[in-house]
Backbone as CSV, one residue per row, in Angstrom:
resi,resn,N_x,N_y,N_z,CA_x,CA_y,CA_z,C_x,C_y,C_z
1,UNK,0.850,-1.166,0.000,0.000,0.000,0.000,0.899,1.234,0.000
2,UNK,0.499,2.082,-0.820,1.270,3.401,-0.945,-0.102,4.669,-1.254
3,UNK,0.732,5.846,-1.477,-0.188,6.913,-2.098,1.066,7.411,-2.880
4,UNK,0.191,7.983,-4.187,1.566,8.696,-5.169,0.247,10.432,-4.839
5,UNK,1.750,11.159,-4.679,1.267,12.778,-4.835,2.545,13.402,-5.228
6,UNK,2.183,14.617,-6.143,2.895,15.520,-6.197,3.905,16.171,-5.125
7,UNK,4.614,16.190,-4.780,5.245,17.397,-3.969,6.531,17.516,-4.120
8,UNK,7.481,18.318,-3.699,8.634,19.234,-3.705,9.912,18.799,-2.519
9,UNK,11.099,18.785,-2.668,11.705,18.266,-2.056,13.215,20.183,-2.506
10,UNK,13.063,20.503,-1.159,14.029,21.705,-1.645,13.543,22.559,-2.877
11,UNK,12.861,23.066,-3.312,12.188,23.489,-4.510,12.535,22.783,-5.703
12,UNK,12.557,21.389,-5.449,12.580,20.286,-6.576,11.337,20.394,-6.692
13,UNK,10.313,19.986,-7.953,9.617,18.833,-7.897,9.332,18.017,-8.438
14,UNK,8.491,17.154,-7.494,8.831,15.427,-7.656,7.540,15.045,-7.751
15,UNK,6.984,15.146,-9.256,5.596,14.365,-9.657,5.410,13.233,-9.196
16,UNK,4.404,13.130,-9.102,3.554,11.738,-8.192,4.975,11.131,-7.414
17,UNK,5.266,11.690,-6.372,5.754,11.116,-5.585,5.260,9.924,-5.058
18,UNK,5.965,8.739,-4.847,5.781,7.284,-3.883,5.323,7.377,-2.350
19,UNK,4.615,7.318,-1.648,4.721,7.751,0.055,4.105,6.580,0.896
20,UNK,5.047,6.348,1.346,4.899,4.568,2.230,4.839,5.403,3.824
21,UNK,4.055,4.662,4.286,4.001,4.631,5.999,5.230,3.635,6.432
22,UNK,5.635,3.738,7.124,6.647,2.556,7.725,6.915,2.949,8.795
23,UNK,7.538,1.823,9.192,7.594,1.299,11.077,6.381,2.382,11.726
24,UNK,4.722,1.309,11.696,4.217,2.025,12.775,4.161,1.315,14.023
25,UNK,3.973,2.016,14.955,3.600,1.490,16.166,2.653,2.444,17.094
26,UNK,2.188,1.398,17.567,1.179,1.700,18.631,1.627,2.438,20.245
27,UNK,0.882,3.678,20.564,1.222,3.930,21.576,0.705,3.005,23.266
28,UNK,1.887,3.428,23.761,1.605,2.736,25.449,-0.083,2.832,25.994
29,UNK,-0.583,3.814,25.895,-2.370,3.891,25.846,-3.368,3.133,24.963
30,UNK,-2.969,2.833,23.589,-3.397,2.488,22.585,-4.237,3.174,21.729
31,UNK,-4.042,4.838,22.360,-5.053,5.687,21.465,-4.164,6.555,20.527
32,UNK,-2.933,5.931,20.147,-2.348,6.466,18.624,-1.200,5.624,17.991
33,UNK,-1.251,6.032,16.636,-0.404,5.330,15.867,0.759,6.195,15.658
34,UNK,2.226,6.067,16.014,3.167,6.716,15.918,4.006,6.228,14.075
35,UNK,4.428,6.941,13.250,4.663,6.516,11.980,5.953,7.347,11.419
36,UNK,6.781,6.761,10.669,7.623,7.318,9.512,6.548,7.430,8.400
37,UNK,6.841,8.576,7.407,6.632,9.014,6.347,7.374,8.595,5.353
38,UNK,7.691,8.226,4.117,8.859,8.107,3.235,8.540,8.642,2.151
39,UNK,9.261,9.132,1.378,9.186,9.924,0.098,9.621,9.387,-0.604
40,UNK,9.501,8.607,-1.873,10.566,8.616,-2.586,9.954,9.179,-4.452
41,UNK,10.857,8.917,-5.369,10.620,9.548,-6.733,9.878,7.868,-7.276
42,UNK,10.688,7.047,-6.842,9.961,5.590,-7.580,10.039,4.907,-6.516
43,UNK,9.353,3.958,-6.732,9.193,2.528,-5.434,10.471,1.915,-5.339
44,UNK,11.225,1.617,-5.833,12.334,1.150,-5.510,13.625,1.847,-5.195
45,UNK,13.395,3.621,-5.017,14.522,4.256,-4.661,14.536,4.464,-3.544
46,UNK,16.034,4.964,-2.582,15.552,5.124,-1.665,15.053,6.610,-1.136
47,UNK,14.727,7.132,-0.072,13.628,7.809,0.095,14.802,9.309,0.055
48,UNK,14.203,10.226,-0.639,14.732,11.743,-0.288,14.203,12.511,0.103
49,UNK,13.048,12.615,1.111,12.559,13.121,2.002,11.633,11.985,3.200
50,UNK,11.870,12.344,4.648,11.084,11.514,5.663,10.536,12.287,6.725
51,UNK,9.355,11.837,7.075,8.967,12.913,8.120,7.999,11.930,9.591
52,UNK,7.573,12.483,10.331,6.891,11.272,11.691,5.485,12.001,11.669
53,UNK,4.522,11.079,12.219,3.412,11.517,11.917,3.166,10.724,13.481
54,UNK,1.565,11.584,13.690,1.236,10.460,14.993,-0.641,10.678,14.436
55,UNK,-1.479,9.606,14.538,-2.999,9.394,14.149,-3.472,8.623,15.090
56,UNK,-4.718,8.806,15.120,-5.335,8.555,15.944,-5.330,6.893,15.798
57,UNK,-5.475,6.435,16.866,-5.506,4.421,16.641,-7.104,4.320,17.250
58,UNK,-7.717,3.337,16.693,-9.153,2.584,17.037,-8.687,1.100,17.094
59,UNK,-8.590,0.699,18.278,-8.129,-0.585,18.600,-9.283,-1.628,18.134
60,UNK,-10.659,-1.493,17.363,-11.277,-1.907,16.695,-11.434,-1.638,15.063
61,UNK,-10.339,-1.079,14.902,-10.377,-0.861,13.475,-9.647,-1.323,12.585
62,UNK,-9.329,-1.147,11.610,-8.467,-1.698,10.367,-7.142,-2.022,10.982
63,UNK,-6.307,-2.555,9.990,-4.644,-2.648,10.658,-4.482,-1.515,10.142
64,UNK,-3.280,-1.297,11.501,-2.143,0.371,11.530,-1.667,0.922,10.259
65,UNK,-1.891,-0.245,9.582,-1.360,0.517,7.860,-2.501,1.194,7.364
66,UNK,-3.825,0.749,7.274,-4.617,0.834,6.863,-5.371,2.360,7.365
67,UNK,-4.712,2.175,8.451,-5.724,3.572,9.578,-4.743,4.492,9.748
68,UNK,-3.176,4.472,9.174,-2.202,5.341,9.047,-2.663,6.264,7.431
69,UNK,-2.627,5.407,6.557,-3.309,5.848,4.981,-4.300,6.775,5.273
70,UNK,-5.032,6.154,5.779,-6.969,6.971,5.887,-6.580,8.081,6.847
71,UNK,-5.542,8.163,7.362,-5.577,9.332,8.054,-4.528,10.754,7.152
72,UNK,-3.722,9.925,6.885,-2.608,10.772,5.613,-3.506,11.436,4.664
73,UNK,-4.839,10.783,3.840,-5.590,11.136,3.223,-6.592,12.223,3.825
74,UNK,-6.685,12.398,4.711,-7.817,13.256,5.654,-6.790,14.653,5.775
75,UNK,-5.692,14.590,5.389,-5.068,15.968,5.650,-4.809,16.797,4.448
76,UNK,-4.929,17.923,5.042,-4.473,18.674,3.327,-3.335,18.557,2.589
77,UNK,-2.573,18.179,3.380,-1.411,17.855,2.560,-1.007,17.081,1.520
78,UNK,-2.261,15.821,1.934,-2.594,15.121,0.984,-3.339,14.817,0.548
79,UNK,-4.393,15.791,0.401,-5.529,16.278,-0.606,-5.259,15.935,-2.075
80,UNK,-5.947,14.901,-2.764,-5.859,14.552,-4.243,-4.861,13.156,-4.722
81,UNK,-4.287,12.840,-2.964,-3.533,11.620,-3.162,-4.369,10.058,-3.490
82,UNK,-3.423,9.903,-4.343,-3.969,8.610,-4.977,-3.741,7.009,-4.467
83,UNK,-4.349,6.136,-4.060,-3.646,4.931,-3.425,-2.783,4.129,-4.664
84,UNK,-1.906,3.254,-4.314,-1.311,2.563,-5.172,-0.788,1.411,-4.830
């Protein structure tokens, strides 16, 4: 599971960027998902931009990948992102 979006790396930019969630984990409460971001230009490069994210967790809901995505998508940042 991925999302491809547009965005900019240093006033590069990097059409449909690749953007993988990786290493999430669950917090000590169980009410969030702590996450890496990854950027890359293609799926098999490695990443030139990374960032941490934290979302909300529903310990009845989808797996952490699944509820990391749906939350990446709910932000403007990634408004118009596409799954892949």
């Amino acid at each position: 599971m991925a999302l491809k979006i547009d965005s900019d790396f240093k006033g590069i930019p990097v059409p449909s960027a690749y953007v993988t969630v990786v290493r999430p984990s669950i917090s000590l409460n169980k009410r969030y998902i702590n996450f890496d971001i990854w950027y890359r230009a293609e799926a098999s490069q490695e990443p030139f931009m990374s960032s941490l994210d934290t979302a909300p967790y529903n310990l009845d809901g989808e797996n952490v990948y699944i509820q990391a995505y749906t939350y990446l998508k709910s932000l403007p940042a990634f408004e118009g992102a596409l799954d892949c």
